[in-house]
C-alpha positions in Angstrom: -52.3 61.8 5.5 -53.3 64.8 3.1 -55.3 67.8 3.3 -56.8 69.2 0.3 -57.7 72.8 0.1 -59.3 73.3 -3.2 -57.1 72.4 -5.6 -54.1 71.7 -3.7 -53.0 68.4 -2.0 -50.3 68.0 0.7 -49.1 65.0 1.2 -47.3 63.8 4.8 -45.8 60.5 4.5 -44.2 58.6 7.5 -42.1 55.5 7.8 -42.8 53.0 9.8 -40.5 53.3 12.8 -41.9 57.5 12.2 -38.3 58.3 12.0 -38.8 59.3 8.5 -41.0 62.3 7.0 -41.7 63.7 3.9 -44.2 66.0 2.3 -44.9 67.3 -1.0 -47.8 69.5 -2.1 -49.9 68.7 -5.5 -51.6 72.0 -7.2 -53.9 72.0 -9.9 -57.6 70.0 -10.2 -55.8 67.1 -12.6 -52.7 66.6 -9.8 -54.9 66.7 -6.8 -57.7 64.2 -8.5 -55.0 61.7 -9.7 -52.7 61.5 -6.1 -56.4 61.2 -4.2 -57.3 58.5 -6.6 -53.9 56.7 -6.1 -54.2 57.2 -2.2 -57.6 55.5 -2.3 -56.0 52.8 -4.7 -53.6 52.3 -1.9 -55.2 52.2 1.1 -54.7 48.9 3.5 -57.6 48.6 5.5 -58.9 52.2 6.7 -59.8 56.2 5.4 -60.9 58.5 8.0 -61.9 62.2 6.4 -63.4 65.3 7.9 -64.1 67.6 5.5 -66.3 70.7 5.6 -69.9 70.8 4.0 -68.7 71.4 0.2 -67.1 68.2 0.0 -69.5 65.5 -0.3 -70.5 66.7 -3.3 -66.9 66.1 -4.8 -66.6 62.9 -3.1 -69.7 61.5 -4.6 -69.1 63.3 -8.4 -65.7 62.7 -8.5 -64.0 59.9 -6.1 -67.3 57.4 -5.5 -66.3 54.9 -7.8 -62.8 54.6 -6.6 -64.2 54.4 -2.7 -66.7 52.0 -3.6 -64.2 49.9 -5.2 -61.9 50.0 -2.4 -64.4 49.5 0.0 -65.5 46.1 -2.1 -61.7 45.2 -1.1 -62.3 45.7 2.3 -61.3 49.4 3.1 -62.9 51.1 6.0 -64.4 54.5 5.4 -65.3 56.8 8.0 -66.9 60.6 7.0 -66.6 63.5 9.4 -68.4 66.1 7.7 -71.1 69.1 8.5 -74.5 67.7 6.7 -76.4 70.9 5.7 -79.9 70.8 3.3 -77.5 71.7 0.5 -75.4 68.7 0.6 -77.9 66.3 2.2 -78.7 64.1 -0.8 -75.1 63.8 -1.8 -74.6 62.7 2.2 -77.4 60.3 1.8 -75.0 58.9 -1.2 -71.8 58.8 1.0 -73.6 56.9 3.8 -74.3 53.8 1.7 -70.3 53.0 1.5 -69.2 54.9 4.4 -69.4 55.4 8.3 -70.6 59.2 8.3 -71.1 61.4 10.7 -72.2 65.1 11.2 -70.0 68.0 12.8 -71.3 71.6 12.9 -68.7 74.5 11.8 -65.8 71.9 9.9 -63.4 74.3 7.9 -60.7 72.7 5.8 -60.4 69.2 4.9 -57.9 66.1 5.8 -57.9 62.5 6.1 -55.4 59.9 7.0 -54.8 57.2 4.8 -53.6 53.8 6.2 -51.3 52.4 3.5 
């Protein structure tokens, strides 16, 4: 799983048998872009985000390529996010690749990555 909050990134991990956890925390736009790109890169099967209303706008400008991809290998997306007039053509975008869905009052973003 990670939650981004601007530009930094934690990161929770867990083994299998969920004995095991470890998280690190990525600052700066460059680190938090690259370890979302290599999260998407390595995602199995499924991506559920909820995210508040600014963040279409960076999925679509900065990560569609990368979920289109993955979704052309199969990945599962699923969008949780408030759809507002001022991110409404960037939703529009999102809902061609993804599942999306609208939530009034989001704050913060996560998702969980299955990998």
């Amino acid at each position: 799983m990670y939650a981004s909050g601007g530009r930094t990134i934690g990161l929770t991990s867990y083994s299998d048998d969920m004995a095991l956890e470890q998280t690190k925390v990525f600052t700066g736009y460059e680190n938090t872009t690259k370890v979302v790109l290599q999260i998407l890169s390595d995602s199995k099967y499924k991506c559920d985000s909820c995210t508040d209303s600014s963040a279409p706008s960076v999925s679509i400008e900065i990560f569609q390529k990368a979920m289109e991809e993955a979704r052309n290998q199969g990945i599962i997306f699923k969008y949780l996010t408030e759809i507002t007039p001022n991110n409404l053509s960037y939703c529009k975008q999102l809902s061609k690749f993804t599942e999306l869905r609208h939530l009034d009052g989001i704050k913060g973003n996560f998702s969980i990555e299955f990998i």
